[in-house]
PDB file of N, CA, C and O in Angstrom:
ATOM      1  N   UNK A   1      -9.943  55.489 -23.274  1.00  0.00           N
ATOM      2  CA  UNK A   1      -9.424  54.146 -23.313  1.00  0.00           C
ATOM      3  C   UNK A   1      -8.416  53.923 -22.196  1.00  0.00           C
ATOM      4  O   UNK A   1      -8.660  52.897 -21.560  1.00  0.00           O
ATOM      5  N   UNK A   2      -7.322  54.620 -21.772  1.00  0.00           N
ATOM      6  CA  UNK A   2      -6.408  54.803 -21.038  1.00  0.00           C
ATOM      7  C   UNK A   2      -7.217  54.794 -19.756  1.00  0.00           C
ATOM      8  O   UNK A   2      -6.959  53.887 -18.966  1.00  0.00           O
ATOM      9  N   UNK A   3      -7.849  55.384 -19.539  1.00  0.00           N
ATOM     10  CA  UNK A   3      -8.807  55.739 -18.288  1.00  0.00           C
ATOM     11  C   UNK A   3      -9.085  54.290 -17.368  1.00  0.00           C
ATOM     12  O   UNK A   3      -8.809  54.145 -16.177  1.00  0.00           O
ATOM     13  N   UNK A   4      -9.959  52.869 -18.648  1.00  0.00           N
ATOM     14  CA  UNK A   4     -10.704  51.951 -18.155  1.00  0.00           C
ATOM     15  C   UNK A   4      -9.302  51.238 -18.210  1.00  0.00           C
ATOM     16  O   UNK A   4      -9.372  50.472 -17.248  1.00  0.00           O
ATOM     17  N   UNK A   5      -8.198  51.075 -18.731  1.00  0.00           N
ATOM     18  CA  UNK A   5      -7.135  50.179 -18.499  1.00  0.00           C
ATOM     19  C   UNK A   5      -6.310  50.400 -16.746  1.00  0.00           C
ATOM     20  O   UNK A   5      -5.844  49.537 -16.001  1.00  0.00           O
ATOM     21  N   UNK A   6      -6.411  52.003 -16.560  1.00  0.00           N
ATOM     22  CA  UNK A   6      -6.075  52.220 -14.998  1.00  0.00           C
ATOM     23  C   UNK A   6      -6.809  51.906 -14.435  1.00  0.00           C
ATOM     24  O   UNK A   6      -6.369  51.280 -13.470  1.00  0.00           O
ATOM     25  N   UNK A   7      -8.186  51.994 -14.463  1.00  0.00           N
ATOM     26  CA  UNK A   7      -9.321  51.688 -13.271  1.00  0.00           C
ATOM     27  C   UNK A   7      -9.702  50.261 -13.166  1.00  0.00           C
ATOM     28  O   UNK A   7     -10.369  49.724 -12.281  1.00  0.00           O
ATOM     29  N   UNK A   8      -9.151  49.727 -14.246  1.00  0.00           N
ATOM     30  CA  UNK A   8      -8.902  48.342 -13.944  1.00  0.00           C
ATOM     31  C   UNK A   8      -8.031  47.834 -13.427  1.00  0.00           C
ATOM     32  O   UNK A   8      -8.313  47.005 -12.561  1.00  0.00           O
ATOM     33  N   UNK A   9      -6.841  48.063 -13.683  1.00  0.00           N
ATOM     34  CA  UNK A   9      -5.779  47.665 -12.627  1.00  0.00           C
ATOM     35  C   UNK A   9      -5.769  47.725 -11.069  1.00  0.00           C
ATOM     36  O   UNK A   9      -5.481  46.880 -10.221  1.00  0.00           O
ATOM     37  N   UNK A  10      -6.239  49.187 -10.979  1.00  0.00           N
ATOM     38  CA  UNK A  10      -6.417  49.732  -9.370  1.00  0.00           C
ATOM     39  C   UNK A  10      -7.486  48.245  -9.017  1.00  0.00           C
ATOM     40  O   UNK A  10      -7.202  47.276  -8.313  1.00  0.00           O
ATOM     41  N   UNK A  11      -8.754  48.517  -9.791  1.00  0.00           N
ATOM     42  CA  UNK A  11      -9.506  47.191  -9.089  1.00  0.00           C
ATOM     43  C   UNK A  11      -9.057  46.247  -8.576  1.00  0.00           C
ATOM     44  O   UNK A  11      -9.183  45.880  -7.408  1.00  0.00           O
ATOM     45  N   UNK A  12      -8.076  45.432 -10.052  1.00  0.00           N
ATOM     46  CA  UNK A  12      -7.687  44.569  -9.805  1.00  0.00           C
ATOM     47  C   UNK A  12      -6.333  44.224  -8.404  1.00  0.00           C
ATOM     48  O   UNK A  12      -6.172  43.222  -7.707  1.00  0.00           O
ATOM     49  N   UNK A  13      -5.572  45.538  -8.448  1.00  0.00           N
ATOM     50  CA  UNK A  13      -4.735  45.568  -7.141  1.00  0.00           C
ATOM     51  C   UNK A  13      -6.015  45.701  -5.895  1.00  0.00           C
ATOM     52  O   UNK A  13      -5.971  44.838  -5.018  1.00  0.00           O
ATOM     53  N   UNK A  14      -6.664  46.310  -5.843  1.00  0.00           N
ATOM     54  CA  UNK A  14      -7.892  46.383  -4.705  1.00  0.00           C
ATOM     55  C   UNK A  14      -8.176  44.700  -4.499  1.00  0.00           C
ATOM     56  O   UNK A  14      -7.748  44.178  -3.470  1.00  0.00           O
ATOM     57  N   UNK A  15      -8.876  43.909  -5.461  1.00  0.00           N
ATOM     58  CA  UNK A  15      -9.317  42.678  -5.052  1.00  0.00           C
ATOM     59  C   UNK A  15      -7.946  41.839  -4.668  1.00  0.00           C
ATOM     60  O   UNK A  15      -7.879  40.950  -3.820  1.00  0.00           O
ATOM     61  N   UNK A  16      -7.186  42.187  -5.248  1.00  0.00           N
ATOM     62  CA  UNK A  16      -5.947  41.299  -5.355  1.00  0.00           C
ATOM     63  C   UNK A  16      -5.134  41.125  -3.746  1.00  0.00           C
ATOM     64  O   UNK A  16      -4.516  40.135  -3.354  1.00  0.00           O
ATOM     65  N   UNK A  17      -5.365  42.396  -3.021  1.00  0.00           N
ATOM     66  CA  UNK A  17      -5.260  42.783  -1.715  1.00  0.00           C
ATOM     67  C   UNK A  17      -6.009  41.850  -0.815  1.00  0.00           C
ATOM     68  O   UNK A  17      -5.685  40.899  -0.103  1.00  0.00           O
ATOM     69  N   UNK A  18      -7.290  42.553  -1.148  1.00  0.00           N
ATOM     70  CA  UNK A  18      -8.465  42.059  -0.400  1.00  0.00           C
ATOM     71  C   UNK A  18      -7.967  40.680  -0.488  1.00  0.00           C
ATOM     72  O   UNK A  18      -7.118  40.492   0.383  1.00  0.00           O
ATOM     73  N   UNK A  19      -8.151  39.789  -1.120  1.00  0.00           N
ATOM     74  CA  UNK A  19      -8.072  38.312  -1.515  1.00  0.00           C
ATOM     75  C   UNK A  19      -6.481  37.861  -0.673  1.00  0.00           C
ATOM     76  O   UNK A  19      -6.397  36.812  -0.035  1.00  0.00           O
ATOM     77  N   UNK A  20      -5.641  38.558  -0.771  1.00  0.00           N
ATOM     78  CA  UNK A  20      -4.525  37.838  -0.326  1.00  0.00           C
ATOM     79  C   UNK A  20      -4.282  38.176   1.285  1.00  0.00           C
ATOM     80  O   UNK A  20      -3.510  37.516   1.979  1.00  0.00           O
ATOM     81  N   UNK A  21      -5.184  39.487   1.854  1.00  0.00           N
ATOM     82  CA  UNK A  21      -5.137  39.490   3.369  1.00  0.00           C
ATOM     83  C   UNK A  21      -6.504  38.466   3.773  1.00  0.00           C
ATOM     84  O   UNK A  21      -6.408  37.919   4.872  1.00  0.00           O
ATOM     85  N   UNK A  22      -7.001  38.350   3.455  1.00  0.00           N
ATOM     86  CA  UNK A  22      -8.063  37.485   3.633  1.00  0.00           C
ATOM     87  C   UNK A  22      -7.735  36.000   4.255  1.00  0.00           C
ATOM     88  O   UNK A  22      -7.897  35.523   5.378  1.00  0.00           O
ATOM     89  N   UNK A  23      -7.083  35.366   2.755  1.00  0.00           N
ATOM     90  CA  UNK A  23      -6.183  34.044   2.920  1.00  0.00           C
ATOM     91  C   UNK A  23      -5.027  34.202   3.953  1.00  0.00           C
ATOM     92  O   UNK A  23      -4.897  33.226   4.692  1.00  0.00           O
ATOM     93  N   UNK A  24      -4.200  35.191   4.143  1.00  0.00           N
ATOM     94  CA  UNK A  24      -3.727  35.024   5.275  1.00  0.00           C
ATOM     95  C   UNK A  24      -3.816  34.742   6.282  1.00  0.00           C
ATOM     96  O   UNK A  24      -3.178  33.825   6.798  1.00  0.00           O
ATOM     97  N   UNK A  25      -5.000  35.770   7.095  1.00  0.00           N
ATOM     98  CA  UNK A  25      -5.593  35.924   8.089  1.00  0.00           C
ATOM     99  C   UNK A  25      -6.374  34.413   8.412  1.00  0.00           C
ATOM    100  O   UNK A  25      -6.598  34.133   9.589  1.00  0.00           O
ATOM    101  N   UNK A  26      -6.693  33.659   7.550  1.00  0.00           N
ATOM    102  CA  UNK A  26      -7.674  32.597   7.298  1.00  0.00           C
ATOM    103  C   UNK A  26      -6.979  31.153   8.335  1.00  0.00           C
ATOM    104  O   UNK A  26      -6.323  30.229   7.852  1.00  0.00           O
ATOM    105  N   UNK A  27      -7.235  31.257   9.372  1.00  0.00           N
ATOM    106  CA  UNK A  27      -6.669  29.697   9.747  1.00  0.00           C
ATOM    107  C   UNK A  27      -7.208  28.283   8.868  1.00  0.00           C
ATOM    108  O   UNK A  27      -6.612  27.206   8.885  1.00  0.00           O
ATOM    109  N   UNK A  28      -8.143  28.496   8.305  1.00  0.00           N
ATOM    110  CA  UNK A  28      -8.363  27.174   7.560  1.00  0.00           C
ATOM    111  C   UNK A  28      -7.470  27.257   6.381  1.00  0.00           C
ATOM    112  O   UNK A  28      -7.412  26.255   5.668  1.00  0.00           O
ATOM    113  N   UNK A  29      -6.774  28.283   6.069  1.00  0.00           N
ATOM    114  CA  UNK A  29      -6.455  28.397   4.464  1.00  0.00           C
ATOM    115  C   UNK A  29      -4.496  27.813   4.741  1.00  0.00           C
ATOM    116  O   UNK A  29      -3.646  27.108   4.197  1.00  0.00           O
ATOM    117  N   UNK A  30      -4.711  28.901   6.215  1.00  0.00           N
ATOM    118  CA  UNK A  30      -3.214  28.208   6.478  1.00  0.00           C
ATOM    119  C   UNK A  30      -3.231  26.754   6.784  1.00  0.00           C
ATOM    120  O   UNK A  30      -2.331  26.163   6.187  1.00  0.00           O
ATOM    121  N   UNK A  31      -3.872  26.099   7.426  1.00  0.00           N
ATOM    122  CA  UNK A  31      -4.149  24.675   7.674  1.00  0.00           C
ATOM    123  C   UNK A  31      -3.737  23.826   6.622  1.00  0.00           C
ATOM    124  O   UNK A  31      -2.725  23.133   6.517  1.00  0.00           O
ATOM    125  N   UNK A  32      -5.007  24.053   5.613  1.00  0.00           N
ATOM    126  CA  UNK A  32      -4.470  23.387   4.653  1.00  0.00           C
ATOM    127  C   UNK A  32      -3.548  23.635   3.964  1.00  0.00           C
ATOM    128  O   UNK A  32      -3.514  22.861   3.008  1.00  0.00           O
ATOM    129  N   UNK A  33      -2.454  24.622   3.965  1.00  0.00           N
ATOM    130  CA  UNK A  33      -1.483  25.219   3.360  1.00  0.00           C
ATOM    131  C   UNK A  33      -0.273  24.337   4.156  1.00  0.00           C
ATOM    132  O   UNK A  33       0.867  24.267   3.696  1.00  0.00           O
ATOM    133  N   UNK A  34      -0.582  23.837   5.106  1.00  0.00           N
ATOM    134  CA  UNK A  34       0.666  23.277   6.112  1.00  0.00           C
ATOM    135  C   UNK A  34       0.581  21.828   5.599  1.00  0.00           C
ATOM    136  O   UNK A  34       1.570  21.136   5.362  1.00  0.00           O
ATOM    137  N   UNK A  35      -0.822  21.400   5.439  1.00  0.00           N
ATOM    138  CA  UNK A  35      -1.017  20.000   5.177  1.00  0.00           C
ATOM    139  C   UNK A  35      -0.727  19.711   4.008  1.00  0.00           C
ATOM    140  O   UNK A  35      -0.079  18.681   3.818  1.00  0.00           O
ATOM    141  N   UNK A  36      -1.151  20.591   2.817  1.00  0.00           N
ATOM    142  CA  UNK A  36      -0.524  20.298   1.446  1.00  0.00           C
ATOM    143  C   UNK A  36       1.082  20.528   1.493  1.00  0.00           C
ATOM    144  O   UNK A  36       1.621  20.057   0.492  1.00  0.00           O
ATOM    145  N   UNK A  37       1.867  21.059   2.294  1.00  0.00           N
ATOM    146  CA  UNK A  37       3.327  21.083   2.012  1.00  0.00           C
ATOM    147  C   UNK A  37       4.131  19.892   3.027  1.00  0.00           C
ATOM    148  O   UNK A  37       5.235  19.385   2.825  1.00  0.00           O
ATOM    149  N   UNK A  38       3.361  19.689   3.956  1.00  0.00           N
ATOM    150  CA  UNK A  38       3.711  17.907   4.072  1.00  0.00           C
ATOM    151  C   UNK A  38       3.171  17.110   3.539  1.00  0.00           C
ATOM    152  O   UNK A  38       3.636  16.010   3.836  1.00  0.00           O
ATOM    153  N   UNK A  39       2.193  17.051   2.699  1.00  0.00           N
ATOM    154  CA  UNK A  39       2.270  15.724   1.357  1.00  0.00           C
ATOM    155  C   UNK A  39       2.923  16.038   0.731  1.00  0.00           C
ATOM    156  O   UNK A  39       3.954  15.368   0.687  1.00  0.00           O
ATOM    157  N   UNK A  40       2.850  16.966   0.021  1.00  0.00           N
ATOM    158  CA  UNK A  40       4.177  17.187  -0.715  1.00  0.00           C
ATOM    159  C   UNK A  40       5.749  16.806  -0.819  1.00  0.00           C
ATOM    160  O   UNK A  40       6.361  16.320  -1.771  1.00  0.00           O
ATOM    161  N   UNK A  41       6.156  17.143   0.334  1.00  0.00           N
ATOM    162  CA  UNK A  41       7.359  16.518   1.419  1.00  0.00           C
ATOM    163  C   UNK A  41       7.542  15.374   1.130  1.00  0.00           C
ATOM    164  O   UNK A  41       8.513  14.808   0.628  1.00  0.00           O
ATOM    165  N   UNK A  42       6.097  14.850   1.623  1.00  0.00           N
ATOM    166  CA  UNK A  42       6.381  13.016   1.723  1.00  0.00           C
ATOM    167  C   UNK A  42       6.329  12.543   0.590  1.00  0.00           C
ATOM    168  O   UNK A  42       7.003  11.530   0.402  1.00  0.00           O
ATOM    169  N   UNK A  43       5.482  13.126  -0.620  1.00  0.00           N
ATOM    170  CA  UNK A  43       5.453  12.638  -1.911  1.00  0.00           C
ATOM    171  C   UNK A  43       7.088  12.606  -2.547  1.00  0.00           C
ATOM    172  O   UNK A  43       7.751  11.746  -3.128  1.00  0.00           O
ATOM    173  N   UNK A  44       7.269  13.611  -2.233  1.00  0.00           N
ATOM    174  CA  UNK A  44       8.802  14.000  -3.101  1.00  0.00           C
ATOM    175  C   UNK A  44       9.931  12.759  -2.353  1.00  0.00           C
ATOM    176  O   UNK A  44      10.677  12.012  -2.986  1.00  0.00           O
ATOM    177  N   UNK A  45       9.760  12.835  -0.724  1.00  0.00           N
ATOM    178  CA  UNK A  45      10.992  12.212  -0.307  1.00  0.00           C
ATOM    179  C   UNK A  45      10.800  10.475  -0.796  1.00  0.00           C
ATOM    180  O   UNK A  45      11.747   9.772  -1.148  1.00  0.00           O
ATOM    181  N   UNK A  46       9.216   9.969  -0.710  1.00  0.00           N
ATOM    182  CA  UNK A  46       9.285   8.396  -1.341  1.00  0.00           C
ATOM    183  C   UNK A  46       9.546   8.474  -2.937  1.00  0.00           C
ATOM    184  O   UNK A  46      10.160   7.641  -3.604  1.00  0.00           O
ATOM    185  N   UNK A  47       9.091   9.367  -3.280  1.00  0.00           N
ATOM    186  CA  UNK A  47       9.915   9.226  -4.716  1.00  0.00           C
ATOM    187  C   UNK A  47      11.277   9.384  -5.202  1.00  0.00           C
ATOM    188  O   UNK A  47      11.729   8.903  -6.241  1.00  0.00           O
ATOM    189  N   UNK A  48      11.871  10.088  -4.373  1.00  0.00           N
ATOM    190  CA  UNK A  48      13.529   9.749  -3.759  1.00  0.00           C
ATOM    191  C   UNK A  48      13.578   8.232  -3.805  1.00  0.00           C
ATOM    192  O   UNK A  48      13.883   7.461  -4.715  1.00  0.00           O
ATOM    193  N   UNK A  49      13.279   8.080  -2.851  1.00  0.00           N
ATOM    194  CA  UNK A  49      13.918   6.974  -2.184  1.00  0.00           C
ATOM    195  C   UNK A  49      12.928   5.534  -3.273  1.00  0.00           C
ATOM    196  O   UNK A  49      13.033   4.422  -2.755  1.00  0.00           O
ATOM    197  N   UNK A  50      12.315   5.561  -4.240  1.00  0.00           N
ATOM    198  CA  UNK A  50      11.745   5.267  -4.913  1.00  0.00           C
ATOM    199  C   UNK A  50      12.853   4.877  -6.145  1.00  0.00           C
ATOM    200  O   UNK A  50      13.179   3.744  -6.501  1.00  0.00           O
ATOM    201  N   UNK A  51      13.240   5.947  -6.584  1.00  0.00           N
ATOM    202  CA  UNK A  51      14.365   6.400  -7.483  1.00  0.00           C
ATOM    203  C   UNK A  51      15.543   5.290  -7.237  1.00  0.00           C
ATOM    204  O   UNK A  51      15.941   4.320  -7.881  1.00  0.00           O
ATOM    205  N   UNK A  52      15.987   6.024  -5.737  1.00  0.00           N
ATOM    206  CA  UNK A  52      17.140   5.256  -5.477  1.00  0.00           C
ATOM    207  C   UNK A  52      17.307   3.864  -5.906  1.00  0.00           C
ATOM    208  O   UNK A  52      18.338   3.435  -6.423  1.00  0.00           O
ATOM    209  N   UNK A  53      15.743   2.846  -5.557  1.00  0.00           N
ATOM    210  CA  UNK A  53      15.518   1.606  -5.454  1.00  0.00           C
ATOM    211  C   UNK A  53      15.487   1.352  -6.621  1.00  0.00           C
ATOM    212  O   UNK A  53      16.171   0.342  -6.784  1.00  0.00           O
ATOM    213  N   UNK A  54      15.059   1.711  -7.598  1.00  0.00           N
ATOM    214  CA  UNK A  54      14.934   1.349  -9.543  1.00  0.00           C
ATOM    215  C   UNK A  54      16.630   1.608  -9.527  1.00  0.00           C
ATOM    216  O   UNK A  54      16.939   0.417  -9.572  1.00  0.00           O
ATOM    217  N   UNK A  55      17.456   2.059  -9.506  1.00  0.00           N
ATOM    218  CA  UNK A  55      18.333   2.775  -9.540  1.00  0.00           C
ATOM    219  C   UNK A  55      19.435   1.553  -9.013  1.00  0.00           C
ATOM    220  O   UNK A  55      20.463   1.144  -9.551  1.00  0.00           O
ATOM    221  N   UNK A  56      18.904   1.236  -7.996  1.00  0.00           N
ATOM    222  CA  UNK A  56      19.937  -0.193  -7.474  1.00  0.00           C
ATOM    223  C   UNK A  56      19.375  -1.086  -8.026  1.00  0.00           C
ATOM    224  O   UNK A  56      20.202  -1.977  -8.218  1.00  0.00           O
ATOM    225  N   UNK A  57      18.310  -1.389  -8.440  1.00  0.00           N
ATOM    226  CA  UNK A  57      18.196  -2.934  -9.068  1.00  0.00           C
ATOM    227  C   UNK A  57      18.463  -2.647 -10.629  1.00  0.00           C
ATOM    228  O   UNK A  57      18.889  -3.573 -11.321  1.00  0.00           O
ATOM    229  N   UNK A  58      18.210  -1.315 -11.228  1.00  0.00           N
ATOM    230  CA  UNK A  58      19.181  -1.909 -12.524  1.00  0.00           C
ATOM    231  C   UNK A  58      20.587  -1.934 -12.650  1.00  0.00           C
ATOM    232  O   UNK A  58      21.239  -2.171 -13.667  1.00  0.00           O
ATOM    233  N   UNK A  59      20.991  -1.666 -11.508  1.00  0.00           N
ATOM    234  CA  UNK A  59      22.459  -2.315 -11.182  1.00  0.00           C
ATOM    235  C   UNK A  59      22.823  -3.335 -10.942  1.00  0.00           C
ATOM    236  O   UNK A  59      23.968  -3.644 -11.271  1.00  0.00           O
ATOM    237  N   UNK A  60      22.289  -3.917 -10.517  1.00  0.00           N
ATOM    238  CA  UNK A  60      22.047  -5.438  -9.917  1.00  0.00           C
ATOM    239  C   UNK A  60      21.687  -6.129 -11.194  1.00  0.00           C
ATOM    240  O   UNK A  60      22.206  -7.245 -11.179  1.00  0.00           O
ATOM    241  N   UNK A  61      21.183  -5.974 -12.011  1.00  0.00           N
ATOM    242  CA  UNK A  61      20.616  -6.213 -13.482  1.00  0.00           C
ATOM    243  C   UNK A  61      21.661  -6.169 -13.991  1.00  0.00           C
ATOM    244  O   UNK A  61      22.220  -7.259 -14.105  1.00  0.00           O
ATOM    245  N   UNK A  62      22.221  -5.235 -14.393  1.00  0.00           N
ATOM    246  CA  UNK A  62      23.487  -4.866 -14.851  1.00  0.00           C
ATOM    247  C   UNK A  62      24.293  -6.032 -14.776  1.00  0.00           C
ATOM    248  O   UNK A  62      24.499  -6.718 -15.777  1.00  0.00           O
ATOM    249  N   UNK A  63      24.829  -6.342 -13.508  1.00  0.00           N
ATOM    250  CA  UNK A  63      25.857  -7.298 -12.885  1.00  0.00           C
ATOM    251  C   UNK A  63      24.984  -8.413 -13.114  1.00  0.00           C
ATOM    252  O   UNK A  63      25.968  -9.131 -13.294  1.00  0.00           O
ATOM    253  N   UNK A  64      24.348  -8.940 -13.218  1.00  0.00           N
ATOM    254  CA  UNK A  64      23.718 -10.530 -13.492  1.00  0.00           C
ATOM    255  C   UNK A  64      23.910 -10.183 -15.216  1.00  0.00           C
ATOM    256  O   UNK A  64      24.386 -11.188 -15.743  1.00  0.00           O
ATOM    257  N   UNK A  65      23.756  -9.429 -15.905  1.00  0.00           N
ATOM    258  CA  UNK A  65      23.759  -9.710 -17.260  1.00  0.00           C
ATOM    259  C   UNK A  65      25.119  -9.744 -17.780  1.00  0.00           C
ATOM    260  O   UNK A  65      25.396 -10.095 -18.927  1.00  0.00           O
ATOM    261  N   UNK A  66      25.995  -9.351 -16.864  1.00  0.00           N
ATOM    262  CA  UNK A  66      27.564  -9.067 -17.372  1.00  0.00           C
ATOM    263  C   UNK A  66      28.010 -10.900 -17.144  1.00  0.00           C
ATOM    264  O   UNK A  66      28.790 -11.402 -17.954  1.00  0.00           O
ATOM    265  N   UNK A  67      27.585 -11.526 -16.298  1.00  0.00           N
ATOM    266  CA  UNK A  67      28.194 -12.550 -15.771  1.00  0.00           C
ATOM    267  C   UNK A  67      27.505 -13.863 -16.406  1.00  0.00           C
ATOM    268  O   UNK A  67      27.894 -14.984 -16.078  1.00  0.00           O
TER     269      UNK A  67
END
């Protein structure tokens, strides 16, 4: 039993290798690895600045309902 739980692991470190020098080496994998972390970027920073804007008009809300 002990035996197939090591020889599985080793496999799994073997493919796990294989698979992650692979993707490295991979200019398409980095490509899109550059392109998904500038959408990302841009997703996050308009939702900032998204934020901000809800953020000032229920202030502005605020002050028209006080008055």
């Amino acid at each position: 039993m002990a035996g197939g739980g090591f020889l599985g692991r080793v496999i799994s470190y073997v493919a796990n290798q294989l698979i992650v020098d692979g993707l490295a080496n991979s200019h398409a994998f980095q490509r899109f690895a550059v392109r998904t972390n500038n959408k990302i970027k841009n997703i996050s920073k308009l939702a900032e600045e998204k934020k901000m804007d809800i953020a000032e008009q229920l202030k502005e809300i605020k002050q028209t309902m006080k008055q």
